[in-house]
BAVOVO-782306 format. One record per residue: x negated, y, z negated of N, C-alpha, C in turn; residue number from 1. Coordinates in Angstrom, 3 decimals. Example, Ala and Ser with C-alpha at 12.3 -4.5 7.8 and 13.67 -1.06 7.14 Angstrom:
BEGIN
+----------+----------+----------+----------+----------+----------+----------+----------+----------+-----+
|      n_u |      n_v |      n_w |     ca_u |     ca_v |     ca_w |      c_u |      c_v |      c_w |   k |
+----------+----------+----------+----------+----------+----------+----------+----------+----------+-----+
|  -13.190 |   -5.690 |   -7.800 |  -12.300 |   -4.500 |   -7.800 |  -13.200 |   -3.300 |   -7.800 |   1 |
|  -12.850 |   -2.250 |   -7.080 |  -13.670 |   -1.060 |   -7.140 |  -12.900 |    0.030 |   -7.870 |   2 |
+----------+----------+----------+----------+----------+----------+----------+----------+----------+-----+
end
This chain:
BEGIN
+----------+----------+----------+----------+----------+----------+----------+----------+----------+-----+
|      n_u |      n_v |      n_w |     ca_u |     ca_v |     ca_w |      c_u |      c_v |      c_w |   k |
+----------+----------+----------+----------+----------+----------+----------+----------+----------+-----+
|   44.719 |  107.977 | -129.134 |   43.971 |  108.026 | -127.902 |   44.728 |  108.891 | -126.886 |   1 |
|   43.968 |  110.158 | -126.207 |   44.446 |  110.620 | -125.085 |   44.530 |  109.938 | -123.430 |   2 |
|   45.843 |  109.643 | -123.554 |   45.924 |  108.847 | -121.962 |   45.147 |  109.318 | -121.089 |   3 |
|   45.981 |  111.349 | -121.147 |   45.459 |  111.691 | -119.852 |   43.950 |  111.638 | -119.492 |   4 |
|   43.261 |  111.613 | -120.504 |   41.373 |  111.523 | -120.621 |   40.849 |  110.566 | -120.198 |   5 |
|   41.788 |  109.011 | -120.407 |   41.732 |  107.861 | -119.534 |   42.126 |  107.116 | -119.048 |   6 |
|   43.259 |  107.500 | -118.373 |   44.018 |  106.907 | -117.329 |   43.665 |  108.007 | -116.012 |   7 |
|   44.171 |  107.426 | -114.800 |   44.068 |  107.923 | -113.753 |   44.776 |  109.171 | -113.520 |   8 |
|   44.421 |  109.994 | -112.498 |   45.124 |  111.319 | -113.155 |   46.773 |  110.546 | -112.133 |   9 |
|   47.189 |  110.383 | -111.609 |   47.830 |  109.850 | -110.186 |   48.947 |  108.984 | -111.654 |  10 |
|   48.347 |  107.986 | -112.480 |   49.155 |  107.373 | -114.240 |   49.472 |  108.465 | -114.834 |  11 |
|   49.139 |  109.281 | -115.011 |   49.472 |  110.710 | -115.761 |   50.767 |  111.590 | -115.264 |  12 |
|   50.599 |  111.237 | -114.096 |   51.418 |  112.507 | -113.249 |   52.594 |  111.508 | -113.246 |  13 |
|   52.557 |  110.609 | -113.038 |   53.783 |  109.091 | -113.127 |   54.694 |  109.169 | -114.345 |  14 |
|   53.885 |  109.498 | -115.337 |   54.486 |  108.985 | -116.925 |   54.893 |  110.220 | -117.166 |  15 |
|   54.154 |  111.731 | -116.974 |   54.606 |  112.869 | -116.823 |   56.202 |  113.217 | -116.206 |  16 |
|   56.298 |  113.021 | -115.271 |   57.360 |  113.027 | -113.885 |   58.366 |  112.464 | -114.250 |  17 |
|   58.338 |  111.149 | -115.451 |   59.763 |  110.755 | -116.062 |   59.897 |  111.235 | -117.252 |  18 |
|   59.508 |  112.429 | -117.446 |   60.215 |  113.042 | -119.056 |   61.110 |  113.993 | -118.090 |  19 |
|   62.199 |  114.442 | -119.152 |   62.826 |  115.506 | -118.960 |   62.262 |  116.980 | -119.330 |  20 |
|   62.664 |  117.956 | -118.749 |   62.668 |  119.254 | -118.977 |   62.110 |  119.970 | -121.162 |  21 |
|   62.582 |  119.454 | -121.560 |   62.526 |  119.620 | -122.945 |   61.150 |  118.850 | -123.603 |  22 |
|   61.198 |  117.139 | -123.178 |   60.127 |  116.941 | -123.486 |   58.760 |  117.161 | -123.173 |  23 |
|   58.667 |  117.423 | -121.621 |   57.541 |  118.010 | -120.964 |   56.973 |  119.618 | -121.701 |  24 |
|   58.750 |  120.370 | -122.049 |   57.660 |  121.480 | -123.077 |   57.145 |  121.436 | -124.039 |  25 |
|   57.717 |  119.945 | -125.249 |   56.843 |  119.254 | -126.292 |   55.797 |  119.374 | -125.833 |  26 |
|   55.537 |  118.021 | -124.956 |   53.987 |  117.817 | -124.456 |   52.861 |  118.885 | -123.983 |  27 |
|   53.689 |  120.072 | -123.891 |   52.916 |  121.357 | -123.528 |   52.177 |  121.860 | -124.466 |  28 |
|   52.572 |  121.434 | -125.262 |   51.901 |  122.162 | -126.832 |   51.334 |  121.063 | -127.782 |  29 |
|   51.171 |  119.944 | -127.331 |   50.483 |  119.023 | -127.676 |   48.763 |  119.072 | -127.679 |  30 |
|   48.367 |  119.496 | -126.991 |   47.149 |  119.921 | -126.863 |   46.894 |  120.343 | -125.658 |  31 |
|   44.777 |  121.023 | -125.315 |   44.603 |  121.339 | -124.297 |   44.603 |  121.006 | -123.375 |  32 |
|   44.338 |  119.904 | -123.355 |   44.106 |  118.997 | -121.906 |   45.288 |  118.610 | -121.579 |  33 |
|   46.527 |  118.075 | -122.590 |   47.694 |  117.739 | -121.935 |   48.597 |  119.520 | -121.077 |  34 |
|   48.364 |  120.126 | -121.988 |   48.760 |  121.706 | -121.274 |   48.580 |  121.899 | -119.915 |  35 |
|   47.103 |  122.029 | -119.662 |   46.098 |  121.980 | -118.385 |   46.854 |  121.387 | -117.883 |  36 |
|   46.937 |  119.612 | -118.306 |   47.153 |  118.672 | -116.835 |   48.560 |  119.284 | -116.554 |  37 |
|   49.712 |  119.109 | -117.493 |   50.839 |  119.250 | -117.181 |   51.362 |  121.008 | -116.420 |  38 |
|   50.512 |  122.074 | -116.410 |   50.829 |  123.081 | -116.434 |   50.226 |  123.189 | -114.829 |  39 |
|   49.295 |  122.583 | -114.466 |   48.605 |  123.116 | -112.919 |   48.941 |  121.756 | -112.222 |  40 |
|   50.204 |  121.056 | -112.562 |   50.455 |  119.807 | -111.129 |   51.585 |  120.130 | -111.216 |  41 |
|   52.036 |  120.593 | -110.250 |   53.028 |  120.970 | -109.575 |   54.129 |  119.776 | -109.106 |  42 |
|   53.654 |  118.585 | -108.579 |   54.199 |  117.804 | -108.668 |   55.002 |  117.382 | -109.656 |  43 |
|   54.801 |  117.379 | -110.663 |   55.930 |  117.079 | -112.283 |   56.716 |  118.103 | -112.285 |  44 |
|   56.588 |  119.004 | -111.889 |   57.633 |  120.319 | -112.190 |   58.611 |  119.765 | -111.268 |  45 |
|   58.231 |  119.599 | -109.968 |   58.860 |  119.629 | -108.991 |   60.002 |  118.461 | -109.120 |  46 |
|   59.953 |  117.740 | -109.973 |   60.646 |  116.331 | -110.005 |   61.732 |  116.901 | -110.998 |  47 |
|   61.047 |  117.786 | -111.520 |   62.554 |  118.323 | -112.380 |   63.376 |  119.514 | -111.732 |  48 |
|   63.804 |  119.913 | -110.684 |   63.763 |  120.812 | -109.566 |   65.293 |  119.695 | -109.047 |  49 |
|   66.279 |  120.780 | -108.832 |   67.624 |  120.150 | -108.090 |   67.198 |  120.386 | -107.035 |  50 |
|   67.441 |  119.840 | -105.695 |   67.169 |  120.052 | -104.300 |   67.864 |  121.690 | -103.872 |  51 |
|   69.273 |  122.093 | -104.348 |   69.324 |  123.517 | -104.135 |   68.559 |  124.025 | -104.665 |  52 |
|   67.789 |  124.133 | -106.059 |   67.035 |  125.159 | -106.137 |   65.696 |  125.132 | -105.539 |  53 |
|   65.110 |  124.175 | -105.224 |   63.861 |  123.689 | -104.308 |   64.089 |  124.834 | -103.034 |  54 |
|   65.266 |  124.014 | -102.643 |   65.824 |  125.065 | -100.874 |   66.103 |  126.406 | -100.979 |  55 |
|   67.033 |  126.844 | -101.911 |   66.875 |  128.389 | -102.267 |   65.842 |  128.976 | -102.318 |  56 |
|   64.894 |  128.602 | -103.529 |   64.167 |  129.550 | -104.138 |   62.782 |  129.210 | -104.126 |  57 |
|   62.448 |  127.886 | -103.174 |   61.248 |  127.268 | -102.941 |   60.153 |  128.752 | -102.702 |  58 |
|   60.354 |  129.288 | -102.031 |   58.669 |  130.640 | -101.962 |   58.860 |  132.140 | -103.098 |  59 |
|   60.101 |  132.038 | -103.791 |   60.100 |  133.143 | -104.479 |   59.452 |  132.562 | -106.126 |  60 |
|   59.575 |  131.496 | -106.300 |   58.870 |  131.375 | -107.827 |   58.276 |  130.024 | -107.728 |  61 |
|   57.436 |  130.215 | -108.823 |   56.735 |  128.854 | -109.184 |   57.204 |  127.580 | -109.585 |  62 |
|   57.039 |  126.231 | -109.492 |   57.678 |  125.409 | -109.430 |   57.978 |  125.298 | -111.337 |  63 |
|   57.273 |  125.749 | -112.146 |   57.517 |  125.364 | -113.541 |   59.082 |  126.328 | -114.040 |  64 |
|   58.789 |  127.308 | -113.202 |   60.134 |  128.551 | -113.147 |   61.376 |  127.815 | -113.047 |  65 |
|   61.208 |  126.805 | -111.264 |   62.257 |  126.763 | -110.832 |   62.760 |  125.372 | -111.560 |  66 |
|   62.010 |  124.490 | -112.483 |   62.391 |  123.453 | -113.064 |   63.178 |  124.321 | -113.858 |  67 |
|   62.762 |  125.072 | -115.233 |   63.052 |  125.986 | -115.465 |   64.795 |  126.219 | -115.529 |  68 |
|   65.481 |  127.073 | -114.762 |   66.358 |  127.420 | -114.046 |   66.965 |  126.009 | -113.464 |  69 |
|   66.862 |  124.886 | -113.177 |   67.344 |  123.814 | -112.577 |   67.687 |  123.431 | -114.601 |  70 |
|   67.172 |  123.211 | -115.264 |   66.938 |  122.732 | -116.350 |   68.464 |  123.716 | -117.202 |  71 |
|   68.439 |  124.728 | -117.182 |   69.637 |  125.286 | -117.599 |   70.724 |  125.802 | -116.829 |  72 |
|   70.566 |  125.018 | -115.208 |   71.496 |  124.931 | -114.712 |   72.371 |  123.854 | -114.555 |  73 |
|   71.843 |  122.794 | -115.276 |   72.150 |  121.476 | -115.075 |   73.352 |  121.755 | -116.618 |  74 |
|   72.720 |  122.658 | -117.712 |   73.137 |  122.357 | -119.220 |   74.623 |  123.399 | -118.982 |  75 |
|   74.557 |  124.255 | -118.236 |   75.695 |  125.081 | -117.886 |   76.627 |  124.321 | -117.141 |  76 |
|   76.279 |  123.531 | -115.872 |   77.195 |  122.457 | -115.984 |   77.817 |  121.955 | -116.856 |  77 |
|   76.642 |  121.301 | -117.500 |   76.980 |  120.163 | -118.125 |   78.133 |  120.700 | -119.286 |  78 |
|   78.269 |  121.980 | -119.963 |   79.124 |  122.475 | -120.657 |   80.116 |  122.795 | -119.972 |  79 |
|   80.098 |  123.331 | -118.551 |   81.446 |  123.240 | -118.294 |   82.402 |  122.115 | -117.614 |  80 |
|   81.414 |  121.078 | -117.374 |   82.343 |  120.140 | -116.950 |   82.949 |  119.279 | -118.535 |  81 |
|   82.043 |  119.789 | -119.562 |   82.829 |  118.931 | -120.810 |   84.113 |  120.225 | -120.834 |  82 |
|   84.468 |  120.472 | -120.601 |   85.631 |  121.677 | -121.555 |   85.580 |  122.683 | -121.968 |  83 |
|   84.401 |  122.786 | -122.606 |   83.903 |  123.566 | -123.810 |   84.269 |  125.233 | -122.988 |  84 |
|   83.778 |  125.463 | -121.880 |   84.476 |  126.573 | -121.488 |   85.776 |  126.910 | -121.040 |  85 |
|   86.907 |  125.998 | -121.562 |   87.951 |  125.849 | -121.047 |   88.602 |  126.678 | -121.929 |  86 |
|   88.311 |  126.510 | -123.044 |   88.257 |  127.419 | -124.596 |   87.564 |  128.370 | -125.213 |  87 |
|   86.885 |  128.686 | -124.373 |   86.353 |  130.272 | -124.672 |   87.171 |  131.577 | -124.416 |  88 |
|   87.724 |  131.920 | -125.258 |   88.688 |  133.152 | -125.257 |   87.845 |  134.523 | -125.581 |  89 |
|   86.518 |  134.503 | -125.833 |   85.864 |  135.695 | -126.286 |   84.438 |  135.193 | -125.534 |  90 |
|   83.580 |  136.968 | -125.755 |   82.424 |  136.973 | -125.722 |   81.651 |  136.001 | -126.405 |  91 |
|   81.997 |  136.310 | -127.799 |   81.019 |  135.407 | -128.981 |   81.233 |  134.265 | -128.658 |  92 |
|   82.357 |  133.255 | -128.314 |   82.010 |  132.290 | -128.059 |   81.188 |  131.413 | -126.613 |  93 |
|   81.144 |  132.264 | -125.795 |   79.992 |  132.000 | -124.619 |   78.555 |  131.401 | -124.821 |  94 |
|   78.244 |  130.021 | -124.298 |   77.263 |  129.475 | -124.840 |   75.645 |  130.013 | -125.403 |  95 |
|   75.155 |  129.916 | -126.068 |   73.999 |  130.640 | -126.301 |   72.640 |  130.286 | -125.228 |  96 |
|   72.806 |  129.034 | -124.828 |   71.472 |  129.127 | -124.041 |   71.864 |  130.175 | -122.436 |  97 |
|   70.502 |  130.336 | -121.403 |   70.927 |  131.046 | -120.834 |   71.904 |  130.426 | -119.496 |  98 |
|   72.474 |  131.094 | -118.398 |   73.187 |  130.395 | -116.975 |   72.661 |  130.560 | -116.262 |  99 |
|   72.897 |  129.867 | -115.402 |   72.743 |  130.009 | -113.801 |   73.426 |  130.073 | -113.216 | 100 |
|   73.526 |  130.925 | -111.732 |   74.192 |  130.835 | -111.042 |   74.430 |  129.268 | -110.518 | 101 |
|   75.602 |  129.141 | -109.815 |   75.832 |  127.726 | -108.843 |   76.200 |  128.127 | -107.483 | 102 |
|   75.933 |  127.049 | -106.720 |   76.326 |  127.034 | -105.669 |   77.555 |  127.298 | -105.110 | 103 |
|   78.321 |  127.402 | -104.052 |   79.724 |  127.129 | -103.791 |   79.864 |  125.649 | -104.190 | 104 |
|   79.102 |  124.481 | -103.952 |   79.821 |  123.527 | -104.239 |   80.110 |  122.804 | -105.609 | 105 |
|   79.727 |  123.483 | -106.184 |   79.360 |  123.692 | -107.654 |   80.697 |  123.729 | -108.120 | 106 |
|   80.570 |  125.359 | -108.122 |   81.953 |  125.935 | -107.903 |   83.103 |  125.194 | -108.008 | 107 |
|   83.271 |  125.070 | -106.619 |   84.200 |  123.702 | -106.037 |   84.538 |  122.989 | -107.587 | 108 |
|   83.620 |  122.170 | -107.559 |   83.744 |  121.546 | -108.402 |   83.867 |  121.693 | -109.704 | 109 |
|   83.257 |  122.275 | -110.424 |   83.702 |  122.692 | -111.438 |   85.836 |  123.465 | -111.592 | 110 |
|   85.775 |  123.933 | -110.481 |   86.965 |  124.699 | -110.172 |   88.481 |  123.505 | -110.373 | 111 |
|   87.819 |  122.084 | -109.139 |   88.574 |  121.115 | -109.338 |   89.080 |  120.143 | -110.917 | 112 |
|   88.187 |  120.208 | -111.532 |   88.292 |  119.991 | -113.053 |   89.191 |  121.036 | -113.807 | 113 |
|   88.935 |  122.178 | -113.872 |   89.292 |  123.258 | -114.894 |   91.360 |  123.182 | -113.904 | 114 |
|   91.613 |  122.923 | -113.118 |   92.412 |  122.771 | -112.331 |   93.658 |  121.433 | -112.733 | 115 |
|   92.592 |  120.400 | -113.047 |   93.725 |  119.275 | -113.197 |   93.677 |  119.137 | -115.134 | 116 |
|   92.831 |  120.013 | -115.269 |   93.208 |  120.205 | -117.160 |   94.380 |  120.689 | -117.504 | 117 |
+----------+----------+----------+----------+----------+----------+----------+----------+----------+-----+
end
């Protein structure tokens, strides 16, 4: 049974809004109607959206973009606060998905870690 066909659209956008980045692009390709709903409410994108990139880049791209970009800015963190770039001595080993820039406080932080290693 398709929820979104009968549940409220307001239940949809709810149950939508707590997947992550990865599963929401599953559900994208799940069918038409889940595509549709999930692709023109802006609201679900937006929940996957860090507040800097909301404030940065809020009128230059679309909110599925800027999840997007929040989504592999979070994973570029997330690799460098494990280590993993602590040990990269070459090109080839530089992670394969893509980066993002960070903030200064980012930075910061990341900086303070790589520091007391």
């Amino acid at each position: 049974m398709d929820f979104v066909n009968h549940l409220p659209a307001e239940i949809s956008v709810m149950i939508f809004s707590l997947t992550n980045y990865e599963d929401l692009c599953k559900a994208l390709q799940t069918c038409t109607t889940w595509h549709d709903f999930i692709n023109y409410t802006d609201y679900i994108w937006q929940q996957l959206c860090d507040d800097s990139t909301l404030d940065n880049l809020q009128h230059e791209l679309p909110l599925k973009q800027l999840a997007k970009r929040s989504y592999y800015k979070k994973l570029t963190l997330e690799f460098w606060l494990s280590g993993k770039m602590s040990q990269v001595r070459t090109f080839e080993q530089l992670p394969t998905f893509p980066t993002r820039p960070f903030d200064a406080d980012t930075w910061g932080r990341i900086l303070e870690i790589e520091l007391a290693r």
